[in-house]
C-alpha positions in Angstrom: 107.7 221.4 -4.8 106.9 217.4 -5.3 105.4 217.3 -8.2 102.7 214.8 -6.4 101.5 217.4 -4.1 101.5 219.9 -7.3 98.8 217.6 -9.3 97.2 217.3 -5.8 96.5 220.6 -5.1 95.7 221.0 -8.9 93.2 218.1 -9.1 91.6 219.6 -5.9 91.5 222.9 -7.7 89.9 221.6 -10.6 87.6 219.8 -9.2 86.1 222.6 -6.8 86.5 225.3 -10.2 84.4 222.8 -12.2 81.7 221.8 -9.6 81.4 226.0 -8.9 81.4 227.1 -12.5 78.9 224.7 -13.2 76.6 226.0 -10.8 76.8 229.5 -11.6 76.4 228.8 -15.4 72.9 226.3 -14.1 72.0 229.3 -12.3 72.1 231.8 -15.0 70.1 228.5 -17.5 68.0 227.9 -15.1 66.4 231.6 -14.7 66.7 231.9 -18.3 64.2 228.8 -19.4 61.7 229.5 -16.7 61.1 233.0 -18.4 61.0 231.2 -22.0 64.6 232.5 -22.6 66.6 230.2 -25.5 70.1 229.1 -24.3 71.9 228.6 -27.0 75.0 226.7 -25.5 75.8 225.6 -21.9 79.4 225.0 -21.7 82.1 224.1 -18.8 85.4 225.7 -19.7 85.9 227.7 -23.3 86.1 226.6 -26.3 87.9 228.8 -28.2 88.6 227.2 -31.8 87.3 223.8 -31.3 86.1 221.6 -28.2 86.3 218.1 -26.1 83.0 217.0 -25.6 79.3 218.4 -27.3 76.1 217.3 -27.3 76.1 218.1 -31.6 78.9 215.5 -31.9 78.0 213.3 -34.6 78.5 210.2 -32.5 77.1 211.4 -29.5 73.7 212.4 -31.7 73.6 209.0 -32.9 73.2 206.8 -29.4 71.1 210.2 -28.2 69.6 211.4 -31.0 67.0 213.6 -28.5 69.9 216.2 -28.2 70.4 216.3 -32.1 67.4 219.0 -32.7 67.7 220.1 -29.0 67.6 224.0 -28.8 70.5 224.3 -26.0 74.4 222.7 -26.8 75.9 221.3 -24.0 79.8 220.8 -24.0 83.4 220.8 -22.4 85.7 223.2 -23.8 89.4 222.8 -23.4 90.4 225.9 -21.5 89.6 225.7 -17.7 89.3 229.2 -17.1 85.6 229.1 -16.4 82.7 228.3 -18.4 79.6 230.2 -20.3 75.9 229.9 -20.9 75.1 231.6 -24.3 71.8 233.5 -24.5 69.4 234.1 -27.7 69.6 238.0 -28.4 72.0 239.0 -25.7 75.5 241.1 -26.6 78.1 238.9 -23.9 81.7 237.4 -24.3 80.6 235.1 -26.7 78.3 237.4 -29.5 78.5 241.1 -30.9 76.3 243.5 -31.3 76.3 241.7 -35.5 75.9 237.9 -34.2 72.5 239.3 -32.3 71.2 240.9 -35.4 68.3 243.3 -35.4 65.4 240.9 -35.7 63.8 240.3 -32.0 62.1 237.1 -31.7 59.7 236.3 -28.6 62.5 233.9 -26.4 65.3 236.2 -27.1 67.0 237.8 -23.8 66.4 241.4 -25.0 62.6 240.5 -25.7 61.8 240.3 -21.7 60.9 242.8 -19.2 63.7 244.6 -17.0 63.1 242.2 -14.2 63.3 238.6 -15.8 66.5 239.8 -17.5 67.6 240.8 -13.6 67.0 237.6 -12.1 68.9 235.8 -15.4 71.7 237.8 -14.7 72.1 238.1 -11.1 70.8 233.7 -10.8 74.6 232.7 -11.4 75.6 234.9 -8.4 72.6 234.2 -6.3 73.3 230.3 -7.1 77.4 230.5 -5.7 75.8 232.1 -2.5 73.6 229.8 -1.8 76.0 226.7 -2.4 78.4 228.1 0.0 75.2 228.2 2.5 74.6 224.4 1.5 78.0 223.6 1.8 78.6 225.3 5.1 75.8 223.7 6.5 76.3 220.1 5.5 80.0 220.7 6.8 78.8 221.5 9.8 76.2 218.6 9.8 78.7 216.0 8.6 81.8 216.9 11.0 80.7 219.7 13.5 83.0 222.4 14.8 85.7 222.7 16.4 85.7 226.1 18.2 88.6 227.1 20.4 87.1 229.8 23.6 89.5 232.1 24.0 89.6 232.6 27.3 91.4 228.7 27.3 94.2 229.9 25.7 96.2 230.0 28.8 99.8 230.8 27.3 98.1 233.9 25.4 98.8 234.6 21.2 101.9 235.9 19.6 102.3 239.0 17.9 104.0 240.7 14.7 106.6 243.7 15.0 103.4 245.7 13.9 101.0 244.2 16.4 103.7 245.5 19.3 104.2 248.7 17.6 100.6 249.2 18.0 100.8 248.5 21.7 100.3 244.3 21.7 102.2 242.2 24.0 103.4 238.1 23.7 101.1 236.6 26.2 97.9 239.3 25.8 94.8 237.0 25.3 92.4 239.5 23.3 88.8 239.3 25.0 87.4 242.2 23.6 86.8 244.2 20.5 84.9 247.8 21.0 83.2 246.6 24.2 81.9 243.1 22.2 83.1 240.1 23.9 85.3 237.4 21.5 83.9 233.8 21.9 86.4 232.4 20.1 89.9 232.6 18.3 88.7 232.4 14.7 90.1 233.4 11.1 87.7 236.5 11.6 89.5 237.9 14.3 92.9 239.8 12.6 89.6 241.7 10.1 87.5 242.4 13.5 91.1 243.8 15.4 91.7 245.8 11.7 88.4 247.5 12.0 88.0 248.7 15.8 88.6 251.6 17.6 89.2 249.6 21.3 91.0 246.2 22.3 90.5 244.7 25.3 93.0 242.3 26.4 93.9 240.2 29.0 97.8 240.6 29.9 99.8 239.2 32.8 100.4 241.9 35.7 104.4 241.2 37.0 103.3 243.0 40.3 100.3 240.5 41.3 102.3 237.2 40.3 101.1 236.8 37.1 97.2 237.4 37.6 96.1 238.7 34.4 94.2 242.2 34.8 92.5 243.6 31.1 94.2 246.2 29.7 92.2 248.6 26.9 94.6 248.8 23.8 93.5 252.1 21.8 94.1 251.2 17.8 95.6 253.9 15.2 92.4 256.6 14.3 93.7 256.1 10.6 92.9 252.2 11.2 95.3 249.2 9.9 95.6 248.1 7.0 94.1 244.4 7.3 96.8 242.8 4.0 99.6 244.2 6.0 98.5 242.3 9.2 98.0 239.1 7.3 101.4 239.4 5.7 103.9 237.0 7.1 104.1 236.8 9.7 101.1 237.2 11.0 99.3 240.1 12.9 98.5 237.3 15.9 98.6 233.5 16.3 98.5 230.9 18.4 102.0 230.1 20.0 103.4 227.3 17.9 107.2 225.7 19.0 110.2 225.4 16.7 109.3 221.7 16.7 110.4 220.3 12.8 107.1 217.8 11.8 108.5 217.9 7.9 112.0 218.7 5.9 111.0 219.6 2.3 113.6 217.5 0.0 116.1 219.9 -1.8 115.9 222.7 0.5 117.9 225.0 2.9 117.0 222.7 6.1 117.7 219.2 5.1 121.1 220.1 2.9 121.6 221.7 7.1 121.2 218.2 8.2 117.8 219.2 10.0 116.0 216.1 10.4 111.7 215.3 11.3 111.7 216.0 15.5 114.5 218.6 15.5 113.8 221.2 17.8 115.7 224.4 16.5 116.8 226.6 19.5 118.4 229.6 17.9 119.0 231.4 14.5 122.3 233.8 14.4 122.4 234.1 18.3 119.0 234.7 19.2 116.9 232.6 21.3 113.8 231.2 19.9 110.3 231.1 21.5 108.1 230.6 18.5 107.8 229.8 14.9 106.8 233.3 14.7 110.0 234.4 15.7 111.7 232.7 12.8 108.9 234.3 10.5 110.1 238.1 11.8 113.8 236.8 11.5 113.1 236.3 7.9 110.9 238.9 7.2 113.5 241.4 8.0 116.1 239.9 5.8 113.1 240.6 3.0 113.3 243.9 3.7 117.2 244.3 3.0 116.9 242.1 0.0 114.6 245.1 -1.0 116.9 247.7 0.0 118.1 250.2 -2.6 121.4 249.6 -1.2 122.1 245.8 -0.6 125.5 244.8 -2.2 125.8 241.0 -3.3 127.7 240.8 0.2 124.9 241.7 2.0 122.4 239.4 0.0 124.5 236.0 0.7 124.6 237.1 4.4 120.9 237.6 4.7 120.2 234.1 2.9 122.1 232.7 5.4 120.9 231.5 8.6 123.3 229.8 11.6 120.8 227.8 13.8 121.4 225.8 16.9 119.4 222.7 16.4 118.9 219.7 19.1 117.8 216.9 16.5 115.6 214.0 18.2 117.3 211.2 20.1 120.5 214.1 21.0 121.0 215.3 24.2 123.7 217.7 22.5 121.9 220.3 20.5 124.5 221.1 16.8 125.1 224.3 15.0 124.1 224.3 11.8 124.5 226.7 8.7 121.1 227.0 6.2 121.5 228.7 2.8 118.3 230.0 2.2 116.5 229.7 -1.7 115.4 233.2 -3.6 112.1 232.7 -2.0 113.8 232.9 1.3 112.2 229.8 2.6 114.0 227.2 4.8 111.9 224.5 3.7 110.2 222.9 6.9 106.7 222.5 8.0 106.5 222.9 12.2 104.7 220.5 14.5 101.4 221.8 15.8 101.1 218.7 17.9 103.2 220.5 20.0 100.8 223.4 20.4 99.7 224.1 24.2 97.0 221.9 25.0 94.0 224.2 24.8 90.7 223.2 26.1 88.7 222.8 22.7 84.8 223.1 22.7 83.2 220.5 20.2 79.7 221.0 18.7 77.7 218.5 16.9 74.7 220.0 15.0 71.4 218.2 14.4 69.9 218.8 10.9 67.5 221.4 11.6 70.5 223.3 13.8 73.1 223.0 10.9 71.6 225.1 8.7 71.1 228.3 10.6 74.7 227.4 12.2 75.8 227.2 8.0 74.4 230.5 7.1 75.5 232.5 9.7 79.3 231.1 9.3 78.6 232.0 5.4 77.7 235.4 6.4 80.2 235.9 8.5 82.5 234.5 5.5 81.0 237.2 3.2 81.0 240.2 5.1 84.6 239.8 6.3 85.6 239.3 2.2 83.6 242.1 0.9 85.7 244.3 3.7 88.8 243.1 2.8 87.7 244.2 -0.6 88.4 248.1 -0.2 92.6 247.2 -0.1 92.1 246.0 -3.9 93.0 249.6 -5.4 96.0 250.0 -2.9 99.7 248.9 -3.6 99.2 246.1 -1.5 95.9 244.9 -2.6 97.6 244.9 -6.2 100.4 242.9 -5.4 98.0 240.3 -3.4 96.0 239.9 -6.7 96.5 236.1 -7.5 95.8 233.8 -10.2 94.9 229.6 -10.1 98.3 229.1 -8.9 97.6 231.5 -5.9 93.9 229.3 -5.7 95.1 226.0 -6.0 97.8 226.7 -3.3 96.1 226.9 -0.3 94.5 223.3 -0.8 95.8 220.9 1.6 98.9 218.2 0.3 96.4 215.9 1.1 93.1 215.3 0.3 90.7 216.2 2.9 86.7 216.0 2.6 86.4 218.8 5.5 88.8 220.9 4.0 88.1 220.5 0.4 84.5 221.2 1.0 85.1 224.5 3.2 87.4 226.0 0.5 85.2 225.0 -2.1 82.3 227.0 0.1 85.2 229.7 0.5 85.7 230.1 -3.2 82.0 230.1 -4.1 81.4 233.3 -1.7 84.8 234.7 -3.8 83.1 233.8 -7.2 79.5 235.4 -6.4 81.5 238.5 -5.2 83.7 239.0 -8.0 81.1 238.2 -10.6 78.8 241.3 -8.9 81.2 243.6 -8.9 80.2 246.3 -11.6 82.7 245.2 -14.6 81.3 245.5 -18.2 81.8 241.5 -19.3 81.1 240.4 -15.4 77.5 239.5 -14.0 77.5 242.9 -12.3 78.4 245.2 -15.4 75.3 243.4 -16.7 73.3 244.8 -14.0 74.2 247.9 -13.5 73.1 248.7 -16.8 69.4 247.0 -16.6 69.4 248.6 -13.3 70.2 252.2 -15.9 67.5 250.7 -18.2 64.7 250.0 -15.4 65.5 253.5 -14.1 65.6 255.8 -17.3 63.4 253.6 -19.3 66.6 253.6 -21.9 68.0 250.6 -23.2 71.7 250.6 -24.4 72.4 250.1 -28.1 73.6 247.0 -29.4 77.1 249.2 -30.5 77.2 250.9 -27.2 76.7 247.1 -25.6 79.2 245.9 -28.2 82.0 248.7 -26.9 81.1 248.3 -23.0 81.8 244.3 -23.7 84.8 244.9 -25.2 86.4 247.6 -22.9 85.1 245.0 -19.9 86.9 241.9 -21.7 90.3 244.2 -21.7 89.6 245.2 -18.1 89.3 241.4 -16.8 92.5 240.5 -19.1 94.4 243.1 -17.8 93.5 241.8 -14.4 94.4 238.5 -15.5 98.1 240.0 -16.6 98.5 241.3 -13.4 97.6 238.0 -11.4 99.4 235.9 -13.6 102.7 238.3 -13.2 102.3 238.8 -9.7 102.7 234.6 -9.1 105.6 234.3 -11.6 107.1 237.0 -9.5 106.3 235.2 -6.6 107.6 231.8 -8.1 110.8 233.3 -9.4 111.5 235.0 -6.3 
């Protein structure tokens, strides 16, 4: 990849982490002063060993010298993995069990009531769901939405190997989902098909000239596993030509001679309809990659596409031979301007419209996630674990305001859901046990605290492995 769209996407991605992590932190501080909790240090990013910026810096105390006796530390650290709020008299990440001490004084954390120490805890979650709420909303306040009815979609969507195994045709326009009409095609649609028992769908009839007549598609009882339909390629899409908008330099397509306007008509004999097709073309040359028994022979074969191509300006289309990389990619980025002209329904939202419009797209956003969550302990699931590289790849090349502020919402509602899931080290493991406390009347001891943190802390770093491994492999491959 360019190493200008690399620091790109990684600026993005810092930017978004930074603004997010800051919020959760505030979120956590501000619950904890306004129930005469002491916050010891607020920091962005850790600090492990020393630090960039803090407010105890001898040269920063001298043109502020306010900060100098000030009770809380503020400060950048140098690894951008997150960032902390350190609490007086609370066992976290950053103190033990022997840093807390036995002496309770009046604004230490463990000094408050079961409920105050609730709302400190659960504030840095409650604060990332309500900036993707803000964010959503002034989205939709700034730029509107563009929604696409799906009843315009004249030519109908695509669909996987999967999606026709299951009974989908090329050409079915999906109107229904367990008797509930669709309003629009939308990125919630492939989790809504995953989940129902009944699809209703409109498909063209051979035997009245091509007047579509709806057709009830019955889904597996066992359901379908929503990863596999978002693998590549996808479980349905909108019909997209083998129209070349970009060559990536160094790769398969423009060492083929493919050039910006080349429309590609066939791969290896077979005729080409959509980009979707190349996607299951390559797809199953993964799969005997993967085989147990793929000689050397058999790999060079399957890296190697022959694809009739009629470049722009030509009236004579060329065959050309691509040589695929170890990611099996071909290296081009297809032209949606050549999408079928669908009938696209604006909306502009006035300032008291935009919010309830925000929060119901934020809701839709969270409920959709938190489904998606039950794959997490499945093979799949594991192997879709990502890390920042995973994050920071699916901001644009380009910087976008829209965009940036969407995934930026996006990533907020993935924060507050990761942070409340009930991990010892995580905002969540932290509740579970005041919810233990407020039930029993029992309070952990500062050991047990100290063991839970540590076991948590080895649990997230384990996690962290994995994601980390998972895009090496990905990278390597």
């Amino acid at each position: 990849m360019d190493i200008n769209l690399i620091l790109i996407k990684a600026f993005q991605l810092i930017c978004c982490l930074s603004l997010l992590v800051a919020l959760h932190e505030g979120g956590h501080f501000f619950f904890a002063k306004i129930s005469g909790v002491r916050v010891e240090k607020f920091y962005l990013f850790f600090n492990p060993y020393f630090h960039l910026f803090s407010t105890r810096d001898r040269w920063f105390t001298r043109l502020f010298p306010y900060f100098k006796d000030n009770e809380t530390e503020y400060g950048i650290g140098w690894v951008p993995l997150g960032g902390y709020v350190s609490i007086a008299g609370m066992v976290d990440e950053t103190k033990s069990a022997k840093d807390v001490g036995t002496e309770v004084h009046d604004y230490d954390f463990s000094s408050k009531p079961v409920w105050k120490r609730f709302m400190i805890m659960f504030g840095g979650v409650l604060m990332n769901f309500i900036t993707a709420l803000v964010l959503y909303s002034a989205v939709m306040f700034t730029w509107g939405q563009d929604i696409v009815p799906m009843r315009n979609i004249k030519s109908g969507l695509v669909y996987s190997s999967m999606a026709k195994e299951i009974g989908f045709r090329n050409g079915d326009i999906p109107v229904r989902i367990d008797g509930k009409e669709i309003e629009s095609f939308s990125g919630a649609l492939i989790s809504d098909i995953s989940e129902a028992e009944t699809v209703t769908v409109l498909r063209r009839d051979e035997t009245t000239n091509g007047k579509r007549t709806e057709v009830d598609i019955v889904m597996p009882e066992e359901g379908v596993n929503l990863l596999e339909m978002m693998h590549t390629p996808r479980f349905l899409a909108l019909p997209v030509p083998t129209v070349v908008a970009e060559v990536a330099p160094g790769m398969a397509a423009e060492a083929a001679g493919i050039r910006s306007g080349a429309l590609i008509l066939s791969i290896d004999g077979d005729t080409l309809t959509d980009q979707s097709d190349v996607q299951m073309m390559i797809a199953a040359r993964k799969d005997i990659l993967a085989s147990e028994g793929c000689t050397a022979k058999d790999s060079a074969e399957a890296m190697t596409l022959r694809a009739v191509v009629l470049q722009k300006g030509t009236v004579s289309p060329d065959t050309v031979t691509m040589h695929l990389n170890n990611e099996m990619l071909m290296g081009v980025i297809w032209d949606t301007k050549h999408l079928e002209k669908i009938e696209t329904r604006h909306i502009d939202y006035s300032m008291a419209e935009c919010i309830p419009a925000g929060c119901a797209y934020g809701w839709e956003t969270l409920t959709n996630y938190v489904s998606s969550l039950k794959y997490l302990f499945t093979r799949e699931g594991a192997e879709s674990v990502g890390s920042f590289i995973t994050i920071g790849s699916i901001f644009p090349d380009a910087w976008d305001w829209q965009r940036f502020w969407n995934l930026t919402a996006f990533i907020s509602i993935i924060l507050a859901v990761m942070n409340i899931l009930p991990i010892p080290g995580l905002d969540g493991g932290h509740i579970v046990l005041l919810l233990y406390e407020g039930i029993t009347g029992h309070k952990p001891s500062p050991k047990a605290m100290d063991i839970i943190e540590k076991t948590g802390l080895m649990m997230l770093c384990a996690l962290m492995v994995l994601a980390m491994g998972n895009d090496i492999v990905k990278f390597i491959l």
